[in-house]
C-alpha positions as CSV (number, residue, x, y, z in Angstrom):
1,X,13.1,-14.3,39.4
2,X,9.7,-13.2,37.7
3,X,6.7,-13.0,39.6
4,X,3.6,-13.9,38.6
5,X,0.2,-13.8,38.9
6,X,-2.7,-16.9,38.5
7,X,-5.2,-17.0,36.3
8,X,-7.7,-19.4,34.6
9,X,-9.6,-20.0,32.0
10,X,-12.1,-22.6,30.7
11,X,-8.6,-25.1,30.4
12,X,-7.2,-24.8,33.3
13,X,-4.8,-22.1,35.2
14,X,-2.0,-20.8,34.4
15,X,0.8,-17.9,35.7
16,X,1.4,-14.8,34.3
17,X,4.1,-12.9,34.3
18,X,3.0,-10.0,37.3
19,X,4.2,-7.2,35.6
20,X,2.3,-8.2,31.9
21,X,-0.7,-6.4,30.8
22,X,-2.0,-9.3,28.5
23,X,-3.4,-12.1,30.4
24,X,-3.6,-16.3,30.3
25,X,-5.4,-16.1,26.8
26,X,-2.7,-14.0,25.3
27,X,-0.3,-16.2,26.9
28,X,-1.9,-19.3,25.5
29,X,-1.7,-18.0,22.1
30,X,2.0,-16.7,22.1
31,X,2.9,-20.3,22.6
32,X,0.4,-21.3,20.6
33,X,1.0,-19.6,17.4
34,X,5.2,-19.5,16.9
35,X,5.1,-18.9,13.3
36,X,6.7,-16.0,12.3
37,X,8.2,-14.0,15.1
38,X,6.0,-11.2,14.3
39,X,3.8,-9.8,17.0
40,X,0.7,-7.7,16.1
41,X,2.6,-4.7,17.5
42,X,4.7,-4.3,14.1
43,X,0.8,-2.8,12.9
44,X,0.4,0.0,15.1
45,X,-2.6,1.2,12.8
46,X,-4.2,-2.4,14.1
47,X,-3.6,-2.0,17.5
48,X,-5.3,2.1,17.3
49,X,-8.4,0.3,15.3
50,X,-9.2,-2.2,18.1
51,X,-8.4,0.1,20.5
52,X,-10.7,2.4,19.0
53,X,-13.7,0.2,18.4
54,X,-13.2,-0.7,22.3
55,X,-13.5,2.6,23.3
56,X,-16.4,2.7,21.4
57,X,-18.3,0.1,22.8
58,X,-17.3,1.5,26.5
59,X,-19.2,4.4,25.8
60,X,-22.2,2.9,23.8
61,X,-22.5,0.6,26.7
62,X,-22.6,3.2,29.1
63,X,-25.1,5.4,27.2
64,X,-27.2,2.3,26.9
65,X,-27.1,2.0,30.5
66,X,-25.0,-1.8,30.1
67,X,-22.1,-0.4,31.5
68,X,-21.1,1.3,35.2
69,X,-19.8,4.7,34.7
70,X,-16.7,4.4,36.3
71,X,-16.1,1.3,34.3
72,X,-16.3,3.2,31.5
73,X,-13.9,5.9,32.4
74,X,-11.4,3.7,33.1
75,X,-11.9,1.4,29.8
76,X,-12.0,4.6,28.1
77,X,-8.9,5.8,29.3
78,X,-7.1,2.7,29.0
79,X,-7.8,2.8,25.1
80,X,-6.7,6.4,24.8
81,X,-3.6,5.4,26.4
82,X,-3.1,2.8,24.0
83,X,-4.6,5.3,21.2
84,X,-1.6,7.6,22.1
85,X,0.8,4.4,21.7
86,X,1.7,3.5,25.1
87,X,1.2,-0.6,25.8
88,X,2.1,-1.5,22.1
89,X,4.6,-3.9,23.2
90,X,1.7,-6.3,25.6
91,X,0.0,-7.1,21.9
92,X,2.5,-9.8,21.6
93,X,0.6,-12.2,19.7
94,X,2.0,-13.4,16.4
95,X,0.5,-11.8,13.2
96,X,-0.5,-15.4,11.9
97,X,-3.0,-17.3,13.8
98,X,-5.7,-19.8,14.4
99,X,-9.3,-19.1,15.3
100,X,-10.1,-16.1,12.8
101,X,-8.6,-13.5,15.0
102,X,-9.7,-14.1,18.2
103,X,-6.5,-14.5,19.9
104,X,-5.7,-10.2,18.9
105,X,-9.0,-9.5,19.8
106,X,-8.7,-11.6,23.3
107,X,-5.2,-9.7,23.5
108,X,-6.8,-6.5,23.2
109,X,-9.1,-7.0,25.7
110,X,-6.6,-8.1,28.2
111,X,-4.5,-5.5,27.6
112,X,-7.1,-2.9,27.8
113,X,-8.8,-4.7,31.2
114,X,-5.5,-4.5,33.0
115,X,-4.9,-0.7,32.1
116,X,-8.3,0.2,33.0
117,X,-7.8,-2.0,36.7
118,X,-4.5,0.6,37.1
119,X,-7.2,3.6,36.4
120,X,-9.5,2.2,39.1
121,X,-6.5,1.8,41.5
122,X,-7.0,-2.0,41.4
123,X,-4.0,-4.5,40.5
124,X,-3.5,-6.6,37.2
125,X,-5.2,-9.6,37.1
126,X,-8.3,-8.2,39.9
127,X,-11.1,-9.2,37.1
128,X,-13.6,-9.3,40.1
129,X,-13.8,-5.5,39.6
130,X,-13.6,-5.3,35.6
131,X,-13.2,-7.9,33.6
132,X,-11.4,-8.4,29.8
133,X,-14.8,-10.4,28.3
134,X,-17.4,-9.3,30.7
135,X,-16.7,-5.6,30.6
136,X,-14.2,-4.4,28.0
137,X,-15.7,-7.3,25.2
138,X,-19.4,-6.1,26.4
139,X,-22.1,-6.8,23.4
140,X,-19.3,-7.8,21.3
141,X,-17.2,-10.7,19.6
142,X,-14.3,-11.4,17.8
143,X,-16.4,-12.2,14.4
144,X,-17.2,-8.1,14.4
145,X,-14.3,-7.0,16.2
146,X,-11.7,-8.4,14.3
147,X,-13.0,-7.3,10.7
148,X,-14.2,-4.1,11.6
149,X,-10.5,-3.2,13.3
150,X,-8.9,-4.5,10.3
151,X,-11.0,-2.3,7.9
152,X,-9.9,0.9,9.9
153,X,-6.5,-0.2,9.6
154,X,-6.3,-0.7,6.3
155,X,-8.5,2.8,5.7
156,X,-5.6,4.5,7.3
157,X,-2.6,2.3,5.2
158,X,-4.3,3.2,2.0
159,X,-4.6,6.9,2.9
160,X,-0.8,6.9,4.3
161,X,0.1,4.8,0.6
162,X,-1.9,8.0,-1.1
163,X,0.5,10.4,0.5
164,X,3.4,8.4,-0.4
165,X,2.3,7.8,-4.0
166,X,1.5,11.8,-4.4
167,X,5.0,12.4,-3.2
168,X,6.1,10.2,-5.7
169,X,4.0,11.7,-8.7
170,X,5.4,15.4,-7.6
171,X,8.7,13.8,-8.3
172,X,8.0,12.6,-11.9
173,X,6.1,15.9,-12.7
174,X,8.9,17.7,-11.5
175,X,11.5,15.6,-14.2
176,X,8.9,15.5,-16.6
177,X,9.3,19.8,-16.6
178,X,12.9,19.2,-16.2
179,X,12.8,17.2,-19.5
180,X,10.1,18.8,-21.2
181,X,11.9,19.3,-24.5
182,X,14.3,16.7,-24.5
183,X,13.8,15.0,-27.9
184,X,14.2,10.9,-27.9
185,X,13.1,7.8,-29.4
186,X,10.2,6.1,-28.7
187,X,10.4,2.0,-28.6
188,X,7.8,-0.2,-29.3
189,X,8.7,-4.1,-28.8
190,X,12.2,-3.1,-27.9
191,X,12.6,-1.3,-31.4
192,X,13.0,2.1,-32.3
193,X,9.2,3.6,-32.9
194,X,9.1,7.2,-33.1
195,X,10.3,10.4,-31.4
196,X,9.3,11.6,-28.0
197,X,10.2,14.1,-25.3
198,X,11.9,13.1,-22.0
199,X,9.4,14.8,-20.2
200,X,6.5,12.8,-22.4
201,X,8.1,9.9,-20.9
202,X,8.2,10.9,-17.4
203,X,4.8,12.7,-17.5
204,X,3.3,9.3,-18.4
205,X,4.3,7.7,-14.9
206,X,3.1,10.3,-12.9
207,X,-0.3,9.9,-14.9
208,X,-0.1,6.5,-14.0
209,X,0.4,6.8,-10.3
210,X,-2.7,9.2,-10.5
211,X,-5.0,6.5,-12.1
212,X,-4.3,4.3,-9.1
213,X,-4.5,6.5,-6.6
214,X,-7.8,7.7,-7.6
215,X,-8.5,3.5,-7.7
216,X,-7.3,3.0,-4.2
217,X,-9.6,6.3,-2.8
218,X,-12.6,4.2,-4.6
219,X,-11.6,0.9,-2.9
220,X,-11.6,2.3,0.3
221,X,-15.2,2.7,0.2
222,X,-16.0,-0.3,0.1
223,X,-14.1,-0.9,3.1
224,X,-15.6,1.4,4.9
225,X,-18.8,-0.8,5.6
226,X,-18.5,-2.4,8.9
227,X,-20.3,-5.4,10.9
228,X,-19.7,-4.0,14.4
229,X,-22.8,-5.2,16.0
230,X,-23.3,-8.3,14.6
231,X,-21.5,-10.1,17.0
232,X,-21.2,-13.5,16.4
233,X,-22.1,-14.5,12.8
234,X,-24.3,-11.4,12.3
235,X,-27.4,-12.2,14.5
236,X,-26.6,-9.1,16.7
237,X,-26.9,-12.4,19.7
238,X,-26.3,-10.7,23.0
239,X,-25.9,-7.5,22.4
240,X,-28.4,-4.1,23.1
241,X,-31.0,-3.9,19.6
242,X,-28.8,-0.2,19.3
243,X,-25.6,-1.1,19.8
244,X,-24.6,-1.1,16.2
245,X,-25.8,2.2,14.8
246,X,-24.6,4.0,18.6
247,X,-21.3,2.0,18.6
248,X,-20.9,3.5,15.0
249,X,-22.2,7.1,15.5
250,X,-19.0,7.1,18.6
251,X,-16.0,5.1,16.0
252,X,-16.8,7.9,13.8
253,X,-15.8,10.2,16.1
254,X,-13.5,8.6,17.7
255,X,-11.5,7.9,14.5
256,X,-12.8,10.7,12.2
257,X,-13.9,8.0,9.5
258,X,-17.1,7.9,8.0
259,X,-17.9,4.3,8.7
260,X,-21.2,2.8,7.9
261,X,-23.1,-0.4,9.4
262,X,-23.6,-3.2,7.0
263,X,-27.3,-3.0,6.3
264,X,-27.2,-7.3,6.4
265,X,-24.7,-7.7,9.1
266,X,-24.8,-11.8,8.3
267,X,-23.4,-11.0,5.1
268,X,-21.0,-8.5,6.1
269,X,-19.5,-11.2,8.8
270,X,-18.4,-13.4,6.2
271,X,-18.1,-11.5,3.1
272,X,-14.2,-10.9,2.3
273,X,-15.1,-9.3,-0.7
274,X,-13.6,-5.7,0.2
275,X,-11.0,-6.8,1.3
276,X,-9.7,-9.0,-2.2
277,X,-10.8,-5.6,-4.1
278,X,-7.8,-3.6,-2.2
279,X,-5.3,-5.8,-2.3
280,X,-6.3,-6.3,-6.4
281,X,-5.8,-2.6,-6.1
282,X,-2.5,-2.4,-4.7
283,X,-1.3,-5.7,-6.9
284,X,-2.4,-3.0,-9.9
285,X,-0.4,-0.3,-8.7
286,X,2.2,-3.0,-7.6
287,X,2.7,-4.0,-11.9
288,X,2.9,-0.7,-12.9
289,X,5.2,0.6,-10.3
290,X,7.5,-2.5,-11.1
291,X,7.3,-1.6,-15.1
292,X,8.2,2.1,-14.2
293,X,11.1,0.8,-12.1
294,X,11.9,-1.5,-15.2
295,X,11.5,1.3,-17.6
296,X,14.3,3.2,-15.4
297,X,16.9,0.0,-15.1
298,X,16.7,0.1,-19.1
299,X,17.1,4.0,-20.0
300,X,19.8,3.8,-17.8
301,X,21.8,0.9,-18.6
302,X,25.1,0.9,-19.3
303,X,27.0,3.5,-19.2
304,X,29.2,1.8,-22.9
305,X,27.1,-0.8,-23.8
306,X,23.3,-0.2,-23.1
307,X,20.7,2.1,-23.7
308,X,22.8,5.5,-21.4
309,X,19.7,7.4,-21.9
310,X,19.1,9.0,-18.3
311,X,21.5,8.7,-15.2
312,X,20.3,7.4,-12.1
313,X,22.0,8.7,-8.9
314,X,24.5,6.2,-7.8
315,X,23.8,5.3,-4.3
316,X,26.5,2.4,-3.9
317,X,29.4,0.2,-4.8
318,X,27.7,-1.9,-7.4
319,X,30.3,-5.1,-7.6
320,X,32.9,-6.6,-5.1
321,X,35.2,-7.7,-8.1
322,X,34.2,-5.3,-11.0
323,X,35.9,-1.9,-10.2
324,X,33.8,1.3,-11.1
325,X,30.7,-0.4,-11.2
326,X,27.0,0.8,-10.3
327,X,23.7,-1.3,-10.1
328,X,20.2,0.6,-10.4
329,X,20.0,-0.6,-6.7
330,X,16.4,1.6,-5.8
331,X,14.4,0.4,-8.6
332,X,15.8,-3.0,-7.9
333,X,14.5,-2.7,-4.7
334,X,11.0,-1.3,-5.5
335,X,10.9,-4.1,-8.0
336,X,11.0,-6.8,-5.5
337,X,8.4,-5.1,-3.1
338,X,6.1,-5.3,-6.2
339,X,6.6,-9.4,-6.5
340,X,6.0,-8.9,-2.8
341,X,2.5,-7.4,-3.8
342,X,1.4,-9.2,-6.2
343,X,2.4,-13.0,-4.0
344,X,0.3,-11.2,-1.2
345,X,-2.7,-10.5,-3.1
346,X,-2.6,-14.3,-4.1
347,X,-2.5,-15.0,-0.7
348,X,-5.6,-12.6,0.2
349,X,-7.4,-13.6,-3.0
350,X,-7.0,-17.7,-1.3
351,X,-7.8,-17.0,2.1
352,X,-10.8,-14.8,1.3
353,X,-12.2,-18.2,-1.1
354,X,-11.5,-20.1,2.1
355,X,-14.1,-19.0,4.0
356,X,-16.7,-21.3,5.1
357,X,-20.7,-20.3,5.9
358,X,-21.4,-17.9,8.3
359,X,-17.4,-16.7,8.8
360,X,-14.0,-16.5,7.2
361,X,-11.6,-17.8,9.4
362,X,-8.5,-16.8,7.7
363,X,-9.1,-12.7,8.2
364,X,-5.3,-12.8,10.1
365,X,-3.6,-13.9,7.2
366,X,-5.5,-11.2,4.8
367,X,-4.7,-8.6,7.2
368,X,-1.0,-9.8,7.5
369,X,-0.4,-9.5,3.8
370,X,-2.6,-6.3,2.9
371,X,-0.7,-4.3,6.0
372,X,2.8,-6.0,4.2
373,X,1.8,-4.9,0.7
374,X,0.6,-1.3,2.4
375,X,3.5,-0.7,4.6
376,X,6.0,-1.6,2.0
377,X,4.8,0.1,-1.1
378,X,4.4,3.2,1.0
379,X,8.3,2.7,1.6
380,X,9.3,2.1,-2.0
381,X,7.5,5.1,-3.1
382,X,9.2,7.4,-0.9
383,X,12.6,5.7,-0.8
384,X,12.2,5.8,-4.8
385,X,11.5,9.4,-5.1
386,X,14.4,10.9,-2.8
387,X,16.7,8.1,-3.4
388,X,16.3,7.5,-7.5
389,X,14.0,10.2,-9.0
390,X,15.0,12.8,-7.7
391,X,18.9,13.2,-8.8
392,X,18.0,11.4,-12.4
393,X,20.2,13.8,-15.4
394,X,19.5,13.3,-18.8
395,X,22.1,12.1,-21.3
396,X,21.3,14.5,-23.7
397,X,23.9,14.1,-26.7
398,X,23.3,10.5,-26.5
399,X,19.7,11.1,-26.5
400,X,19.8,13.4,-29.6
401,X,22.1,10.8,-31.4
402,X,19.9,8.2,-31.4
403,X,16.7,10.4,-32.9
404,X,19.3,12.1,-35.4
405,X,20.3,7.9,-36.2
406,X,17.2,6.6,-36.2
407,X,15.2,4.9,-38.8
408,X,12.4,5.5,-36.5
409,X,12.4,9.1,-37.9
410,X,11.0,8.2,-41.4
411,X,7.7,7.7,-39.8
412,X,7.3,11.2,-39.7
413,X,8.2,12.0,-43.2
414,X,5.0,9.8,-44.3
415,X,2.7,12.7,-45.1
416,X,5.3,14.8,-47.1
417,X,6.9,11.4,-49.2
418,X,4.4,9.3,-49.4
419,X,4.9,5.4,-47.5
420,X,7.1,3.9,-50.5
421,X,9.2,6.5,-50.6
422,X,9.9,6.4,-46.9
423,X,10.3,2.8,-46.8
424,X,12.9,3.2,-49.2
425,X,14.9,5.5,-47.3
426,X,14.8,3.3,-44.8
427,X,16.3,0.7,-46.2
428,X,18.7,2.5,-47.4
429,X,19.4,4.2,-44.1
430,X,19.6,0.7,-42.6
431,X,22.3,-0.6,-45.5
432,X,24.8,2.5,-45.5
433,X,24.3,3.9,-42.0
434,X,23.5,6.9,-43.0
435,X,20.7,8.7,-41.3
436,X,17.3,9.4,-42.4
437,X,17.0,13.3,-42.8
438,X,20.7,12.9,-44.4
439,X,19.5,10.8,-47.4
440,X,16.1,13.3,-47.9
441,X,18.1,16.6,-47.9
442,X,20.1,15.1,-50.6
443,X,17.3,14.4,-52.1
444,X,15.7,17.5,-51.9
445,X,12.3,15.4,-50.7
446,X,11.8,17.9,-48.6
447,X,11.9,21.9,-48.1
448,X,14.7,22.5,-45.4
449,X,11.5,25.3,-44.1
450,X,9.4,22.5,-44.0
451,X,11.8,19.5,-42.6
452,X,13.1,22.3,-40.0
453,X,9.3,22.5,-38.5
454,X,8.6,18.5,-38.9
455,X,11.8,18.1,-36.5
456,X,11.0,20.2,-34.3
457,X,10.0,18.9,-30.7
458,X,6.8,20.5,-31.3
459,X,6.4,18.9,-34.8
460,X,7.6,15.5,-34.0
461,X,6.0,15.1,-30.8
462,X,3.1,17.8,-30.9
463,X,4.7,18.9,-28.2
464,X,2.4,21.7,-25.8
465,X,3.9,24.0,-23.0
466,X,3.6,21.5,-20.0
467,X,0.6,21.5,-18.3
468,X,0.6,21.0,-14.1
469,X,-0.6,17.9,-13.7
């Protein structure tokens, strides 16, 4: 049988289970909130943040003489315990949930209260010597909490996305070397355009993914402004005049951020602003990682009937009734964590207009979907370099077919033939089949010295030794 222990709360009493480290509000909430099976625990860079920002407080209140010393040793133990990652399985409330956080926040201080008790050789449950709201919540509240934990977390997805991303880049740069002068056609619209390199074409995406990474770097700035201190709406009500620049000055250290205190701490408690402008961030990255991924699926379709540009590295039976079949499974994948994204920034982009005066109650839901759009796309970058990327050859006869073939060449003969001239060999390219630079050496259009440079890489494509990027 499980024992328990009794406690109360402003409804009533209730048992919990002895051995737990959460206590009758985090109870009340687990049954409370069944929605989707998904405790708080599954962000460990959330549970770190509030632990954090409680160790924080422990010490502010003990430099501002609030807080007994040996209270504050043991709250400040209890959070580096949970800092190290021990006790991530007590935050056991569900990721979505009413009451603008307060339920993880209540959780946290439970959690934390009951740890601390083992440091003072008390029992779980003895709040008479240190208590969850009275001690560990000292001079703060969920409306500053909640936010400012969330911000930390998301500081620390965005720089783990960077790292991913970068990883990502170095894979692209490394094909776009590979390829360097591989000629091809260009498409516009689907139709043949003019030539390019391989590597031009590969270059381009690693160019991309430095654009947003630089983007995501600049949002995180904006995130970095905090409301710890305000407590309830942004008043600083009941809590020390100094708490919120020496609660600040100690989460810096602590978490080796440079945070900042909101300089109007009544707009900072309601304002979702920062949060909208990631996620808008990672939706951006989220498009153009899904038209890379795209781009991929259609150089290499095929291998008879499509484009048979580039192989990707087969990773799996593609069919279970077409023998010898293989589906662009990885950028499949990394297409559908992109929807993901950009339904998640809808989500945010909602519950951020939701708010209502002096607090945005629906910070749980913006803070389920940003860590979902961090924690995947951080796994789809890395999964897409060493599972796709990485092993992707070049089909390089079929690649030089299709510039020898294409009409798409004449574009370059312009200068030397004049624009009527060149549309005319097109046409006639078009009717017989034959190909461009065919027709104009019969013609003698052209000096073969001259036509030899234009079709060169470095002539068709102006074409540089590659440059680290």
């Amino acid at each position: 049988m499980v024992t328990t222990r009794t406690e109360h709360d402003l409804l009533g009493t209730r048992e919990v289970p002895r051995d737990a480290y959460y206590g009758i509000h985090t109870l009340r909430a687990v049954e409370n909130f069944p929605i989707t099976g998904r405790q708080i625990s599954a962000y460990p860079e959330l549970i770190n943040a509030l632990a954090a920002i409680k160790q924080a407080a422990a010490l502010s209140n003990r430099d501002l003489g609030l807080l007994d010393a040996s209270k504050a040793r043991a709250i400040i133990a209890a959070c580096e315990d949970v800092r190290s990652g021990q006790l991530h399985d007590q935050f056991v409330v569900d990721v979505i949930q009413g009451g603008a956080g307060t339920s993880t926040n209540m959780n946290a201080n439970e959690v934390i209260a009951n740890r601390a008790l083992e440091h003072l050789g008390r029992q779980r449950g003895d709040y008479s010597a240190l208590h969850p709201i009275d001690h560990v919540n000292m001079g703060q509240s969920t409306n500053d909490v909640y936010p400012t934990a969330l911000r930390i977390a998301a500081i620390h997805g965005v720089n783990h996305l960077t790292d991913a991303m970068t990883v990502l880049r170095k894979g692209f740069i490394a094909k776009s070397r590979e390829f360097h002068d591989i000629l091809k056609m260009g498409r516009t619209q689907l139709q043949d355009a003019v030539p390019m390199t391989l590597g031009q074409e590969f270059q381009t995406y690693a160019v991309m993914l430095d654009e947003d990474q630089k983007r995501l770097r600049e949002a995180t700035l904006l995130i970095s402004e905090i409301n710890l201190g305000g407590t309830a709406i942004g008043t600083r009500i009941a809590s020390h005049p100094d708490f919120a620049v020496t609660v600040c000055s100690h989460l810096n250290r602590i978490t080796n951020l440079h945070l900042l205190t909101a300089s109007d701490l009544i707009e900072a408690t309601q304002d979702c602003g920062a949060f909208v402008q990631v996620s808008g961030v990672l939706k951006r990255f989220a498009v153009k990682l899904s038209k890379i991924c795209n781009d991929l699926r259609l150089l290499s379709s095929g291998p008879r009937a499509g484009l048979n540009e580039i192989n990707l590295p087969p990773m799996q039976s593609g069919s279970s009734i077409m023998p010898g079949k293989i589906n662009p499974v990885i950028p499949e994948v990394v297409n559908q964590v992109a929807f993901e994204v950009i339904g998640n920034d809808l989500t945010v982009t909602m519950a951020a207009e939701a708010g209502q005066l002096q607090l945005n109650a629906f910070e749980p839901i913006i803070a389920h979907s940003l860590f979902k759009s961090l924690t995947h796309l951080h796994a789809a970058c890395l999964t897409l370099e060493s599972r796709c990327i990485r092993g992707i050859t070049a089909n390089t006869a079929q690649l030089e077919a299709m510039v020898t073939h294409s009409i798409g060449l004449v574009t370059v003969l312009n200068p030397y033939i004049g624009y009527e001239t060149a549309t005319a060999i097109a046409l006639e390219a078009h009717r017989t089949g034959r190909g461009v630079i065919e027709i104009v050496r019969e013609r003698q259009l052209v000096p073969e010295e001259t036509l030899e440079k234009i079709l060169s890489p470095e002539g068709l494509c102006h074409l540089h030794k590659a440059e680290p990027l």
